[in-house]
C-alpha positions in Angstrom: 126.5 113.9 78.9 129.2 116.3 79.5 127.8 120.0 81.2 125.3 122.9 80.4 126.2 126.1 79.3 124.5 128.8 78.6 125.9 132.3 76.8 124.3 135.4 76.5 120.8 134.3 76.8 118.0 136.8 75.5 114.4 135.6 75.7 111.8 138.7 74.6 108.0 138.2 74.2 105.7 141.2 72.8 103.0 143.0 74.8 100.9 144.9 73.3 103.9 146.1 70.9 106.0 147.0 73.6 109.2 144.2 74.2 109.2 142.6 77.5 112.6 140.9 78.1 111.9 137.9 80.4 115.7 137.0 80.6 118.6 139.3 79.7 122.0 138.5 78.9 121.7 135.5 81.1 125.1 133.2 81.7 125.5 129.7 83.2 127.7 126.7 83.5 126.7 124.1 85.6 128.8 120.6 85.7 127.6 117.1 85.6 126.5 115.2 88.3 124.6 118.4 89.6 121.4 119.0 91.4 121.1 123.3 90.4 117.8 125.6 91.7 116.6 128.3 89.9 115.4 129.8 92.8 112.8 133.3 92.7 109.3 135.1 92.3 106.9 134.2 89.6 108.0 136.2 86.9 111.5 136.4 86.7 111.8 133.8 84.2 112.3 130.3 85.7 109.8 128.6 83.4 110.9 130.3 80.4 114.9 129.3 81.3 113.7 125.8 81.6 111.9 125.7 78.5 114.7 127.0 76.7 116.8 124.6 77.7 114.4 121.6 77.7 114.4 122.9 73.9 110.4 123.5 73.9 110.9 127.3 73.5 113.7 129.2 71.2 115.1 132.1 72.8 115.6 135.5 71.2 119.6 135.3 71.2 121.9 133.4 72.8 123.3 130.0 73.2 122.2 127.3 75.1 125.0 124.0 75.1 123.8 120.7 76.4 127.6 118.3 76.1 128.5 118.4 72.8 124.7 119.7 71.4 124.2 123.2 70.9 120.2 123.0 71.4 119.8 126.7 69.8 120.7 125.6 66.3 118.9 122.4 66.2 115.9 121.9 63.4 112.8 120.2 64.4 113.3 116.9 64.0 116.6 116.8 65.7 114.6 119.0 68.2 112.1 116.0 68.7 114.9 113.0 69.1 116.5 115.8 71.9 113.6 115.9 74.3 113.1 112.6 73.6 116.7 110.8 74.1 118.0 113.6 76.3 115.3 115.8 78.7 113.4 114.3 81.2 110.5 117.2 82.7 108.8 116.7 85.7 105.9 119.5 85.0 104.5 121.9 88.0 100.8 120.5 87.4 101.9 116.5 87.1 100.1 116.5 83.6 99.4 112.8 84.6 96.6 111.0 82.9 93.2 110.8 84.4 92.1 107.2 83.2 95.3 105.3 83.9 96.7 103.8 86.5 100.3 104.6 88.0 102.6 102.3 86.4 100.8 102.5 83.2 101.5 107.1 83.6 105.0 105.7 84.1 104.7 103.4 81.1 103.5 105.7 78.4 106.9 107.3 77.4 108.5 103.6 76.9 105.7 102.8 74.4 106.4 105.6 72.8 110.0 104.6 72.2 109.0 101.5 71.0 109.3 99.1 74.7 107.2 96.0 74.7 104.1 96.1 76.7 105.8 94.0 79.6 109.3 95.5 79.2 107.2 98.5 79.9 105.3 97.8 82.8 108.4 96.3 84.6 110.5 99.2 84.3 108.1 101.4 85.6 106.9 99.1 88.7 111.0 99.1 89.0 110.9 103.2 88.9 107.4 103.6 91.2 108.9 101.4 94.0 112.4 103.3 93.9 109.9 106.5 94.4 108.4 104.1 97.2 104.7 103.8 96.1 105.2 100.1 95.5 101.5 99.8 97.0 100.5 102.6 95.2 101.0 101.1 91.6 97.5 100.2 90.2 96.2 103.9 91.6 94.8 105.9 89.0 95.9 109.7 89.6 92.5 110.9 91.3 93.2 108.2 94.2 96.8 109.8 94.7 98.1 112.1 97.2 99.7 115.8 95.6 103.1 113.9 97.0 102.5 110.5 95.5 101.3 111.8 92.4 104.5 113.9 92.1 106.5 110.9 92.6 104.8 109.7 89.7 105.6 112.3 87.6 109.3 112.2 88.5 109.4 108.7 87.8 107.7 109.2 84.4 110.3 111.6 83.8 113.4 109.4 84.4 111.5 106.4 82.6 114.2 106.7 79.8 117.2 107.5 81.8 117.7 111.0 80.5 121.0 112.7 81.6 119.4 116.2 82.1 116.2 116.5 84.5 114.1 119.7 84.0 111.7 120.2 87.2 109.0 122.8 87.3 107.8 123.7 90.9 107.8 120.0 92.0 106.7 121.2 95.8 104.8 124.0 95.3 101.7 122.2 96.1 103.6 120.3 99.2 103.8 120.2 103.1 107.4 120.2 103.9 107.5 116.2 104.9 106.2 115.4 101.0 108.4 118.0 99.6 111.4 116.6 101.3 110.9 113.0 99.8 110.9 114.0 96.2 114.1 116.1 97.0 115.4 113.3 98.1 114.5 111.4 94.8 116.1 114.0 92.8 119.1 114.7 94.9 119.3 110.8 94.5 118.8 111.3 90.7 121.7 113.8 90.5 124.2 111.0 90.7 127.0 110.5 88.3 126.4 112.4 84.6 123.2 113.6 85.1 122.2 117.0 85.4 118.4 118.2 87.7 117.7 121.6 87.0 114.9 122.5 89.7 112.9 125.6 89.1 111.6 127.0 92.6 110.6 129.7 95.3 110.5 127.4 97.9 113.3 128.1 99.9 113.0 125.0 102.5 114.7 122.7 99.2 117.6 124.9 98.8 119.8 122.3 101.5 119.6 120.1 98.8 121.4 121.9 95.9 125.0 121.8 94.8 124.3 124.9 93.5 121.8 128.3 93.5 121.3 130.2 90.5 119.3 133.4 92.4 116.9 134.8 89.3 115.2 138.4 89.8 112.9 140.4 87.4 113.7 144.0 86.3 112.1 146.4 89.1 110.8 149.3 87.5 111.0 152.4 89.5 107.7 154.5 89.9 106.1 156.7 91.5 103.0 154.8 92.6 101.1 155.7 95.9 101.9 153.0 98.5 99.2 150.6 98.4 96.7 150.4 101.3 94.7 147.0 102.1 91.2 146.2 104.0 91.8 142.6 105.6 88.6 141.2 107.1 89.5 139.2 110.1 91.4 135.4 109.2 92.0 136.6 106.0 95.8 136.2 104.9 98.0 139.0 104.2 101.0 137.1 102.6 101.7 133.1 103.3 104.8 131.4 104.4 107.3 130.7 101.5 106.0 133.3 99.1 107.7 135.9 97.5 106.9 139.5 98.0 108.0 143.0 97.4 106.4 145.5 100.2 106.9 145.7 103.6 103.5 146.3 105.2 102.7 149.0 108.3 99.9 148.2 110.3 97.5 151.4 110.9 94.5 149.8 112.5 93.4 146.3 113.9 95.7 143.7 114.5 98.0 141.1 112.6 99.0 138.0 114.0 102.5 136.4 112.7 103.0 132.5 112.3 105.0 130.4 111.7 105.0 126.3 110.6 107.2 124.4 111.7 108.7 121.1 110.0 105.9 118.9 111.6 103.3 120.8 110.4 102.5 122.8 113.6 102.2 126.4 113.5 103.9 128.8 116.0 102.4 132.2 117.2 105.1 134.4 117.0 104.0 137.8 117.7 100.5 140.2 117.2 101.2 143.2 115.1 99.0 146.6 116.7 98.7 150.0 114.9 102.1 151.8 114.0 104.3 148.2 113.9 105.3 146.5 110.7 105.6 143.2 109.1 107.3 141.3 106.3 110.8 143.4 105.9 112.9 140.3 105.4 111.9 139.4 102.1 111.6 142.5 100.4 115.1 143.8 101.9 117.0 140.7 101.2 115.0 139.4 98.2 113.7 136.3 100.1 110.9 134.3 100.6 108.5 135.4 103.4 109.5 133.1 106.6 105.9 133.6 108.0 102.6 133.6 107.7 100.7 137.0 109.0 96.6 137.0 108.7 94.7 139.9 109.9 93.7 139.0 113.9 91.0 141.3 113.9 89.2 143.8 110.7 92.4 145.6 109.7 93.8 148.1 107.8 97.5 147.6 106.6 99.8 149.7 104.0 102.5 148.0 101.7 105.8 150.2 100.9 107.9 149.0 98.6 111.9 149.3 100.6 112.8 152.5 98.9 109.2 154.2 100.5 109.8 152.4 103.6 113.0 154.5 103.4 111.3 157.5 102.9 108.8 156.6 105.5 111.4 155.6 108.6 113.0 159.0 108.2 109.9 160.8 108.3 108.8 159.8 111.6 109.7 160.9 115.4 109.9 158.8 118.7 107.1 160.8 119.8 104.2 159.3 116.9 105.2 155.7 117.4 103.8 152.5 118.8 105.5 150.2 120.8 105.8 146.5 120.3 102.7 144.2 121.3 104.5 141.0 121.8 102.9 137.1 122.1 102.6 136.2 125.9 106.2 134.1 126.3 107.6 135.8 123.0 111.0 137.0 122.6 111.8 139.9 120.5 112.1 138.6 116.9 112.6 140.1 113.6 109.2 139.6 111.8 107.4 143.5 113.3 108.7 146.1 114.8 107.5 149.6 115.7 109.1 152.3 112.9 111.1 153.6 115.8 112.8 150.5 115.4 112.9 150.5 112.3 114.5 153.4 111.7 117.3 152.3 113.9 118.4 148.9 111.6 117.4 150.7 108.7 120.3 153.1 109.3 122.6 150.1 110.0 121.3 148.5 106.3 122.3 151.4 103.9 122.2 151.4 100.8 123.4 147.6 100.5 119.9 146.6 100.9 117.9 149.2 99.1 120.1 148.9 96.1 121.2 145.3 96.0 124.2 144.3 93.9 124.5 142.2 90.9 123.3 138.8 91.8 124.1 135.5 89.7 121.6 135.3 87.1 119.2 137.7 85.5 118.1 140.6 88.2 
């Protein structure tokens, strides 16, 4: 198939007359035989750089080069023989259908190109057993694990051997054993021409990748109030794997941090009191949360975004701050901290972390 490129990518949308630009400028090349994530938040444009190069959405400027096809300039029908011949999509919600079984899911893009009936149905017991849900075959979707049924989906989307695969959150609704196994199938898929583009924020897949294409949206600077949140006890305050953008200062009840583990299990890592803080990581290094916190008790919590947090570190003495109230067995970790300490590795940070540099991809 030869390799993508994309130049000077612009994708713009209206709202409410102003322009929101969803990708800017955006610049790519990724070689064949590649297994690439698109790895950020919701809103930074994933989706929309998959769609443009899937060729279901034109972008505002810009050039996107599949091989030898520029899809950017292609009319309609030529449009409708690309997806067809070229683009295999694996979507985020499976978009399998209801009343049929498995194989027959698989089997649906086949008829469409014109496969007998039985030429059909073998190819995609061939594909459903490579995904192993040989026993699963005569399943309609609604009998289906989220797992199987996204190893469905994969498999309908290789049904016609495409050379590029386009996948759309195909673990966000996984544990990390299921999610593994159809990283497995697509790392296996990645194999001599083809191209899998994997749109994500799941950062457990990333050991998988030949490559990671980081996307961020534009952060507008305000001057909002920091935001201040009423947890009632087992409520969740941000989950494992997410993306978010404040770090979040306890000032009453108490948090507990945890963390799962690859079986499953989940780990107490430490109980957050009054004056102590959570969830730093991602916001400073523009990753995805690596635990879990839910409110132990009725609590009362305030999100900074970094540059506030800033602001807030330098404001306070030795003299107004809590210490530390640590899991029984617990060694000191970097998931809370009292501001004390915060202040101290905040200093160490600088500006590399407040201001980020240019990453690869849009910001």
């Amino acid at each position: 198939m030869g390799d993508l490129r994309i130049k000077d990518l612009v994708v713009e949308y209206s709202n409410g007359g102003e322009p929101n630009r969803v990708i800017d400028g955006l610049n790519l090349e990724v070689a064949s035989g590649s297994l690439v994530i698109l790895l950020g938040p919701s809103g930074c444009g994933k989706t929309t750089l998959l769609s443009c190069i899937g060729g279901i959405l034109s972008p505002t400027s810009g050039r996107v080069q599949v091989g030898d096809t520029d899809v950017t300039t292609l009319d309609r029908r030529r449009l409708t023989t690309y997806r067809r011949r070229t683009v295999g999509i694996v979507f985020q919600s499976f978009n399998l259908v209801a009343s049929l079984s498995a194989v027959e899911n698989v089997a649906v893009p086949l008829w469409a190109a014109g496969w007998s009936r039985r030429a059909a149905r073998e190819r995609a017991k061939e594909l459903l057993a490579r995904a192993g849900l040989q026993d699963r075959m005569t399943h309609r979707p609604g009998d289906l694990s989220g797992g199987e049924r996204e190893r469905v989906a994969v498999a309908r989307a290789i049904a016609l051997d495409p050379p590029l695969i386009l996948a759309d959150e195909p673990t966000a609704h996984l544990d990390y054993a299921r999610a593994e196994g159809v990283l497995r199938l697509l790392r296996e898929l990645a194999s001599g021409e083809r191209i899998v583009v994997v749109a994500t924020h799941d950062t457990r897949i990333l050991p998988f990748a030949d490559r990671v294409v980081r996307l961020m949206p534009d952060v507008q600077l305000t001057d909002s109030e920091p935001e201040t949140l009423h947890l009632a006890s087992g409520s969740v305050l941000f989950e494992q794997g997410s993306m978010g953008d404040l770090i979040y200062v306890v000032t009453d009840g108490e948090l507990e941090v945890m963390r799962e583990s690859g079986d499953g299990t989940g780990e107490l890592v430490k109980v957050a009191s009054p004056g102590e803080y959570v969830g730093e990581l991602g916001p400073l290094f523009r990753m995805a949360r690596s635990a879990t916190v839910r409110a132990r008790t009725d609590a009362v919590v305030t999100g900074y975004t970094v540059e506030q947090f800033r602001v807030l570190l330098e404001t306070y003495t030795e003299g107004t701050l809590a210490r530390s109230k640590m899991a029984p067995g617990q060694g000191n970790t970097n998931h809370n901290h009292s501001l004390l300490d915060g202040a101290t590795q905040m200093s160490r940070f600088g500006e590399e972390v407040a201001a980020p540099g240019p990453t690869e991809g849009t910001r």
